[in-house]
N, C-alpha and C positions, 0 to 999 in steps of 0.2 A: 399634544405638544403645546407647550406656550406659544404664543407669535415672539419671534424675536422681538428686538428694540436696538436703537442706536447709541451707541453710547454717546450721548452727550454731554462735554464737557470733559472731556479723559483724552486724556494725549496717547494715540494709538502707539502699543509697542513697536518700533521699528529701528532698523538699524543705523542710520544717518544721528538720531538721538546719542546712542549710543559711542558713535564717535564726535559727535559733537560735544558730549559730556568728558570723553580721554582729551578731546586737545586743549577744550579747556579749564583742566585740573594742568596738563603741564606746562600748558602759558602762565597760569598762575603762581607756578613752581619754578621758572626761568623768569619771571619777571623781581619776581620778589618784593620789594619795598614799593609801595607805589609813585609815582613820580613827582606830586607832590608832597611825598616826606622825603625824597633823597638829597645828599648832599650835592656842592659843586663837583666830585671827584666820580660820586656815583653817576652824575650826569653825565659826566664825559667818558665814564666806561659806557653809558650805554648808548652816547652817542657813536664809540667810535666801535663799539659791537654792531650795530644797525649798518654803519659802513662796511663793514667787513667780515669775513666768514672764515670760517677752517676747510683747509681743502683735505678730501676724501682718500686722493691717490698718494698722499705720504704716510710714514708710519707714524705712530701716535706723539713720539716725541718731538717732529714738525710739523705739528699742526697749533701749533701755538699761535697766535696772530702777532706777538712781537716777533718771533721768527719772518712775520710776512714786512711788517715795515723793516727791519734789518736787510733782509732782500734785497726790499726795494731802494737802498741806497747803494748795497754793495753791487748785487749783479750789475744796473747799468754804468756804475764808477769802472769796474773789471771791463765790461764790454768796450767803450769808450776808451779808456787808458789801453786797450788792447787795438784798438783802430789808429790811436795815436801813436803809440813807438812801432808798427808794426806796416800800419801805412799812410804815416805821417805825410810824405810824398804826396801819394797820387789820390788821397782821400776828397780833397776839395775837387777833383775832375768826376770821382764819378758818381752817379745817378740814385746811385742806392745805397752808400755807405751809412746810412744811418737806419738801415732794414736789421740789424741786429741788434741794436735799441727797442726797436717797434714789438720785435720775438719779446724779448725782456721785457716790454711791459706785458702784454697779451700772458706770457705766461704768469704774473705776478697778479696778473688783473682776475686772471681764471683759478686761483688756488688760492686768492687770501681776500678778494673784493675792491670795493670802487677806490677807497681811501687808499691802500698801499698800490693799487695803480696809478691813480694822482702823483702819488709820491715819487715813484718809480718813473714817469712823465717828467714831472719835474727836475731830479736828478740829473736824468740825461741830458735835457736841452739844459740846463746850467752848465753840465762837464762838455757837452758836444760844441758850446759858444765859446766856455775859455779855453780847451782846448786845439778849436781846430778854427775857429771863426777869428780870435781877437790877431793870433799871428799873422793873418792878412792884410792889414793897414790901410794898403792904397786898394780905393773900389774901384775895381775896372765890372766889364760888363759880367763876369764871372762870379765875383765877388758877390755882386747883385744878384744873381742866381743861388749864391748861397744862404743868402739870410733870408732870402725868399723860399730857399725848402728848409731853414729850422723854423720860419716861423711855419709853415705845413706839417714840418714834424711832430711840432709843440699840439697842433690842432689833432692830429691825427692819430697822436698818442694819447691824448684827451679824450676822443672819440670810440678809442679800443679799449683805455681801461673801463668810460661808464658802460658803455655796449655789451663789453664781453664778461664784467663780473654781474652786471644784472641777468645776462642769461644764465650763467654759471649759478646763482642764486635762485634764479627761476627752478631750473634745473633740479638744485638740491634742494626744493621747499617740495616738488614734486615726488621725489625721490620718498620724504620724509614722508609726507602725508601718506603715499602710497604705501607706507611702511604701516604709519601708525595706522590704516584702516585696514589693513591687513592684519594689523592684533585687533582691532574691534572688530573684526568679523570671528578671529580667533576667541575673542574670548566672550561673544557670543554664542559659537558654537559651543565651547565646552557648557557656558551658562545651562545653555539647551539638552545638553546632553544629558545634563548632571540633575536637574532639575525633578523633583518627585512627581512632578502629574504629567498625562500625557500632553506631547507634544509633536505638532508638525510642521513642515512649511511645503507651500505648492508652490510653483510659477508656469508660464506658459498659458497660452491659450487653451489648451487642455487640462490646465492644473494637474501637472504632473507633479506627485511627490518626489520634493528633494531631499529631505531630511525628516525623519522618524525618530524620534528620543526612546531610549530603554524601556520607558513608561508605556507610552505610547505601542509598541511593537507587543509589549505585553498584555494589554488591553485589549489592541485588536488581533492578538492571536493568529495574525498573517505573516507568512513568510514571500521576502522577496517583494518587495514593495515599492522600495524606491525605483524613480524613475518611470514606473507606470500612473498611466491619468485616471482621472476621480471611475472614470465609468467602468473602468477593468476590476479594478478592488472596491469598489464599493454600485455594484450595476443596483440595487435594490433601495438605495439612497439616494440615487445620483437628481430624481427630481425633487429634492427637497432641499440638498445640499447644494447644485449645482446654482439655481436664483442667488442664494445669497452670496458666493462666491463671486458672481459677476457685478451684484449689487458693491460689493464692497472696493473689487475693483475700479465700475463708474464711479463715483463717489467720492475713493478714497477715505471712509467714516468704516469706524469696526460695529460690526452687530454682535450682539447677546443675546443668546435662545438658550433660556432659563427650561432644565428639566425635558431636555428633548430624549423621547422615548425610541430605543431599540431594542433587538431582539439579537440575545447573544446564544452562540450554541456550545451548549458545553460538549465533557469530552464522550458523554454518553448519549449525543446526540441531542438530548434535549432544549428547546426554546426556554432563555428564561429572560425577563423584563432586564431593560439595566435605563440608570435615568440620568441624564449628563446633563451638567451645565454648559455649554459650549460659545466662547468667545473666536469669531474671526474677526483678524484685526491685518490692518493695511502693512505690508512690508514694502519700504518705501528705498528706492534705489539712490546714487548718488545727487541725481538731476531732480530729487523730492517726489519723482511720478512714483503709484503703485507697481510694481514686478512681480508680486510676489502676494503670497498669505501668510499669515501665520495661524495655527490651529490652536485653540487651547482647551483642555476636555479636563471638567472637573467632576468626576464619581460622585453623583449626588441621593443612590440606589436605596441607602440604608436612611436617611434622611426623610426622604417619598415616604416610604414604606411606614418609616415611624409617623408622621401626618395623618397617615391613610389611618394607621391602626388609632391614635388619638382622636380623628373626627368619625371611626366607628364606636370609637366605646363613647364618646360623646352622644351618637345618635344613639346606643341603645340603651345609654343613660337618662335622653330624654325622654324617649318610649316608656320608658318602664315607670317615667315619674308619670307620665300622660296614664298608663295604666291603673298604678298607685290612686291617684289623683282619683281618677274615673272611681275604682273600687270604695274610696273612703268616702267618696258622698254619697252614697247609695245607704248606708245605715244610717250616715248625718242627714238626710233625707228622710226617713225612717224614723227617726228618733223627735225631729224637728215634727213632724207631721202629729206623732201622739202624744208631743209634745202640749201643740196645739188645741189637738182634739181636748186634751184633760184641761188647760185650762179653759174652755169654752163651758164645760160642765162645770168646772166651781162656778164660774160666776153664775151661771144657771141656779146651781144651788143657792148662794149665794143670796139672788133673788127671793128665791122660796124661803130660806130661813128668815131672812129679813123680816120678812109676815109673820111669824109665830113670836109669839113668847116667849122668853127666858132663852133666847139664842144668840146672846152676847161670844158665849166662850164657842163656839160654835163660828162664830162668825170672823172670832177673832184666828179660830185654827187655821180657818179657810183660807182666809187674807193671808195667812203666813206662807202656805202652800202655795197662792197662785206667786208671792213674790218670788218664790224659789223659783218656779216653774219659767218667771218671767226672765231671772237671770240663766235658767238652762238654756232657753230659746237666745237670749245674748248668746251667751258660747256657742250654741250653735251657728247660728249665723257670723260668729268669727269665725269658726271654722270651715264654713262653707265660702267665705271667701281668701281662705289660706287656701283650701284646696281650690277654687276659682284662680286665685294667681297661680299653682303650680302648672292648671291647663292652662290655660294662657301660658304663661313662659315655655313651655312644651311647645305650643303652637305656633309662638312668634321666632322659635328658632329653626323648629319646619319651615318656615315662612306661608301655615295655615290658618292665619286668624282668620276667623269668619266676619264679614262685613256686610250691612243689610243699610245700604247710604239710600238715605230721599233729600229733598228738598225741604228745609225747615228753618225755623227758628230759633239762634243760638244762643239771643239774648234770654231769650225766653226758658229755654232749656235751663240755661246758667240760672236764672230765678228759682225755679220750683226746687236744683240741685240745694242751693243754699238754704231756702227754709227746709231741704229734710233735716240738714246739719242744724239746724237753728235748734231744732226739738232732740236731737242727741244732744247738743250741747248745750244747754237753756241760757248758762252763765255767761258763754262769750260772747263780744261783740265783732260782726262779720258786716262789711258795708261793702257796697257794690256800687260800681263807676259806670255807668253804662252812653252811648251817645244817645245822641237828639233823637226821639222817635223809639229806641226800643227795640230796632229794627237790625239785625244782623244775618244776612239768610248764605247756607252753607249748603253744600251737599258731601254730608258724613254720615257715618252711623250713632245718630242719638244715641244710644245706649252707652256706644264706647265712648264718645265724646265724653257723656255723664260720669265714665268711669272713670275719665282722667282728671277730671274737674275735681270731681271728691277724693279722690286721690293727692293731686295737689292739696288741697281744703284740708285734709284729714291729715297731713304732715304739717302744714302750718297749724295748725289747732296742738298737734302733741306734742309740737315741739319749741314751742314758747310760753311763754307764763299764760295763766286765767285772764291776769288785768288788764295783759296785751291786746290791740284789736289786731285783725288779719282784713286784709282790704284785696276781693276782685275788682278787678280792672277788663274792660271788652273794650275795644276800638277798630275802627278801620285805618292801617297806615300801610299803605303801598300798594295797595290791592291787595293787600292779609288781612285778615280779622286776627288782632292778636289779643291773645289773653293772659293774665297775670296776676298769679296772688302770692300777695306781701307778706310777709309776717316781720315780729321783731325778735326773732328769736338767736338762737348764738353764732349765725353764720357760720360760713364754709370759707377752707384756704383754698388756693387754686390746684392742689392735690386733690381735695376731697370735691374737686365740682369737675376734675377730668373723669376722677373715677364713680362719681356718685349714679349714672348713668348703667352700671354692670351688674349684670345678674348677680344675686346674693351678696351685693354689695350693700353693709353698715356702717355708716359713720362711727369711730370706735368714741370720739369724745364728746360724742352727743346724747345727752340723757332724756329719756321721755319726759315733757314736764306736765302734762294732765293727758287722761284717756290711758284704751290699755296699750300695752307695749309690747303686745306678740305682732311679732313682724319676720318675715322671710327674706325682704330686701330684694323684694322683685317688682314690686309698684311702679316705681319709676322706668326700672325696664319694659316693661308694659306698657308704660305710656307712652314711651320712645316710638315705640314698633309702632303702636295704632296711631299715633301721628304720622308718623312719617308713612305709613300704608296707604292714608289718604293725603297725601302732599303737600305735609307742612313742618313744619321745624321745631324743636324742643330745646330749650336753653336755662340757662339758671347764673342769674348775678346777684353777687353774695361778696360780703366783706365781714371778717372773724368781729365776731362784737357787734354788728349792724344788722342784722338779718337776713331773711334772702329774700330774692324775687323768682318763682321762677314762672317761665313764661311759654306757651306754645304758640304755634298760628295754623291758619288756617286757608286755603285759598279760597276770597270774597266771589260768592255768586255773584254778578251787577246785576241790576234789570234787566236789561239785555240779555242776556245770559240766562237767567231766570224765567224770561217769554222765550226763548228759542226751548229752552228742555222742557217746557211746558208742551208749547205744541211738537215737541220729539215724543211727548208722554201719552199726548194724544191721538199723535199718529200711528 
C-alpha cells in the first residue's frame, strides 16, 4: 500500500462549507443591487427592511410590513380613544390605565419589528397627552404624577418595542438558519446518496457508521452496517484504518492513501485483489470542530493492473533486447576477429611482394582489399557499439550498469578521449579548456566516464558543420568538476532539451551534418544513468540557431578526501 499523505492545500469536504455556500448565494439574492449602486428610495426600502420584519403567526396576506406601521397607528389611536370615552372619569386615578398601550406596542413590536414599534410608542403617548393629560389644566400633586408616568410610559414603550422585536428577530434569524442547515444537510445527503463512488461517513469515538451510499453498500457487499463501529465490520482492517481515522480527527487535515490494497471475496468464495484510492476527510460540525469522517473510495483495480501488465511487457521487452543484444555480438565478434586476422596477412603479404618484381598490379589489388577490409572493420565496430548501447540501455533500466570507480585523473582521461577523436576526425577543430595544473581527481568509472565524453564529442562533431570548432571545457565550481562541450550547431527548443534525455529519443529536425548517421537515440540516455549512478548531474543549454552546450558534473575528490581513501585503500 502507498503511505498515505495530507492533503495540502484542498479545502477538506465538509458540511459547514456547504451551508456557508447556501446562505451565501441567498444573501446575494435578498440583497440584490449593492448598496453603492442603489438609489435614495432603494436606501430607505432597505433601511426600513433592517428595521423591521414579517411576523410568522399571521396568514400570508398580513404579513406585509405596511400592514405593521398601519397597525401601529391604528391599534394604539382605537386603544386610547377606547380608555377615553369609556373611562374618561376615572383614567387619571388609576395606576395602570395606560397597560393596554404597552400590550399594543409589545404585540406590534413582536410581529413587524423595532421601527413600527417606535411608531406604535409614539402614537400613543401623542393620543394618551392630548387626550387624557391636556384636559387637566390646573397641576395639583396628581396631575404631577401624571406626566410623570407618560413620561415612564414614553420610556417604557421605547424599551418594549427595541427589546422585544430584537428578540423576536433573534428568534426568527434562528428559526431560519435552523431551517436552512437543515436543507444543507438535506441536500448533502441526497448529494451522498446519489453520488457514483462509494461513499461513507463515521462519528463517535468508535467510528460508528452513520451513512453508507448505494455505491459504497455495493462494494462492500455487507449487509446491516450502519450504526456499527469500524472493528465489527471491518476487524481485519481495523489496524490500518483505525490510526488514520484518529490522525485525521487530531488534526482536522484529510489524508490520501493512493492504491491501498484488499482482499475481496467473491461469491464462490474466492480471494481476489481489489486497489482503492481512498480519501478521509474532516466532517466538521457547527462550532468548526471534527465530529465526524467522511470516507471516499475510488476503484482504482483495472488501472493497477493495466501498470502492472505495462511495466511487465516493459521488463520483458528489455530482457529480450539484452538477449538480442548479447546474441548479435557474438558473430559481430566473430566477424570483427577474421576480420582482422585477414588484414594482418595482406599487409604481411604486402611486404613480401614489395621485394619482388613486376608486383605493381599485385600490390595495387592488395591495397584495394585491405581498404575494404578497413571500412568492414568500421561497420563493424558501429555495430558493436549499437549493440553496446542496446545492453547498456537494457541495463540502466534494470538499474544494473556495471561500475569499476578508482581514483584518477579526469583531466587527463579527457586528453587521450580527444586525440582518439582527433584521428577519426583529422579535419575538425576540437580545443580544450582545462584549469591550472591539469589536475582534476574523481572517483568514477574511467571507462564510462570516457563513454560519455565521446558521446557528447561525437554528437557535437555530427551535428554541426566541418569549419565549426567544438570546444571541452573541465573546471572545478562548487565542489563539482564540471564538464562541457560546445558546439555551434542548430540548437534545441525547450521541447527538444526536456525530451532530448529519453530512450530512443531523435531530434526529428536535426540533420547529420558530417560522420555517419546510424544512431538508436540512446547515447544520451546512457549517459544520464552513468552520471547520475555516480553522483552527478547531466544538463544541456541550447538556443535554436546558437548551438548547444551540454554539460555533466561530477563530485570533486579534494585532497583530503583523496589522503583519507588512500589510506582506507591501504588499510
Amino acid at each position: 500500500m502507498v503511505p498515505p499523505r495530507k492533503r495540502d492545500g484542498r479545502e477538506p469536504l465538509n458540511q459547514p462549507n456547504a451551508e456557508n455556500f447556501l446562505l451565501t448565494q441567498e444573501t446575494s439574492q435578498v440583497s440584490g443591487v449593492p448598496p453603492s449602486r442603489q438609489s435614495s428610495w432603494q436606501r430607505a426600502q432597505s433601511f426600513l427592511s433592517a428595521l423591521s420584519f414579517k411576523p410568522g403567526f399571521l396568514p400570508p396576506l398580513l404579513r406585509h410590513q405596511s400592514i405593521g406601521y398601519l397597525l401601529a397607528i391604528l391599534l394604539p389611536s382605537l386603544v386610547v380613544v377606547s380608555i377615553f370615552f369609556f373611562m374618561a372619569d376615572i383614567a387619571p386615578l388609576l395606576h395602570f390605565y395606560s397597560a393596554p398601550v404597552l400590550l399594543t406596542i409589545l404585540l406590534i413590536s413582536l410581529g413587524w419589528g423595532t421601527l413600527p414599534g417606535l411608531l406604535a410608542t409614539f402614537s400613543g403617548t401623542i393620543l394618551l397627552i392630548s387626550l387624557i393629560l391636556i384636559p387637566f389644566e390646573s397641576l395639583t400633586f396628581q396631575q404631577h404624577e401624571f406626566v410623570y408616568s407618560m413620561i415612564m410610559f414614553a420610556l417604557i414603550g421605547l424599551g418594549v418595542a427595541l427589546f422585544s422585536s430584537r428578540t423576536e428577530r433573534a428568534r426568527q434569524q434562528a428559526r431560519k438558519a435552523q431551517g436552512e442547515a437543515e436543507a444543507s444537510r438535506a441536500n448533502l445527503y441526497r448529494i451522498l446518496m446519489q453520488a457514483p463512488i462509494p461513499i461513507s461517513v463515521v462519528r463517535g469515538p468508535e467510528f460508528h457508521y452513520e451513512l453508507i451510499n448505494p455505491s459504497a453498500q455495493q462494494t462492500l457487499d455487507r449487509r446491516a452496517l450502519l450504526g456499527k463501529p469500524l472493528h465489527e465490520i471491518f476487524p481485519e482492517q481495523e489496524s490500518q484504518v483505525l490510526p488514520l481515522f484518529r490522525q485525521v480527527c487530531a488534526t482536522g487535515e484529510g489524508i490520501f492513501v493512493p492504491e491501498s490494497r484488499t482482499l475481496r471475496r467473491e461469491d464462490d468464495n474466492t480471494l481476489v485483489e481489489q486497489y482503492s484510492n481512498i480519501s478521509y476527510e474532516p466532517l466538521r460540525g457547527s462550532d468548526g470542530a471534527t465530529d465526524g469522517i467522511i470516507v471516499l473510495v475510488v476503484d482504482v483495480t483495472e488501472q493497477v493492473q493495466a501498470r502492472r501488465n505495462i511495466e511487465h511487457l516493459l521488463a520483458e521487452r528489455d530482457s529480450f533486447m539484452g538477449i538480442v543484444a548479447h546474441e548479435l555480438r557474438t558473430p559481430i565478434t566473430g566477424a570483427k576477429m577474421a576480420s582482422q586476422l585477414i588484414q594482418r596477412r595482406i599487409k604481411r603479404l604486402l611486404l613480401d611482394i614489395q621485394q619482388q618484381p613486376e608486383s605493381e598490379e599485385r600490390t595495387r589489388l592488395l591495397n584495394s582489399v585491405s581498404e575494404h577490409l578497413s571500412h568492414i572493420l568500421d561497420q563493424l565496430d558501429l555495430q558493436n557499439r549499437l549493440v553496446s548501447d542496446l545492453l547498456d540501455a537494457s541495463r540502466a533500466r534494470a538499474d544494473s550498469l556495471e561500475l569499476r570507480t578508482e581514483h584518477y585523473n579526469l583531466a587527463q582521461s579527457i586528453k587521450d578521449c580527444i586525440e582518439g577523436l582527433r584521428t577519426m576526425y583529422p579535419n575538425r577543430q576540437i580545443s580544450l579548456e582545462l584549469p591550472p595544473g591539469d589536475t582534476l581527481m574523481v572517483t568514477a568509472d574511467p571507462e564510462r566516464i570516457r563513454q560519455v565524453v565521446t558521446n557528447y564529442l561525437t554528437n557535437a562533431l555530427k551535428y554541426s558543420e566541418q569549419e565549426k570548432p567544438v570546444t571541452v571545457t573541465a573546471s572545478l565550481q562548487h565542489n563539482e568538476i564540471y564538464v562541457a562541450v560546445r558546439d555551434e550547431g542548430p540548437g534545441l527548443n525547450e521541447e527538444q532539451q526536456k525530451r532530448i534525455w529519453e530512450r530512443f529519443y531523435r531530434v526529428p529536425s536535426v540533420q547529420v551534418r558530417s560522420g555517419p548517421g546510424v544512431s538508436l537515440g540512446l547515447g544520451l540516455f546512457i549517459s544520464r544513468s552513468l552520471i547520475e549512478r555516480q553522483g552527478g548531474r547531466v544538463g544541456v543549454t541550447s538556443f535554436p540557431g546558437e548551438g548547444s552546450t551540454f554539460w555533466f558534473t561530477l563530485p570533486y575528490l579534494s585532497h583530503h578526501n583523496e589522503t583519507a581513501n588512500g589510506m582506507n585503500d591501504s588499510v
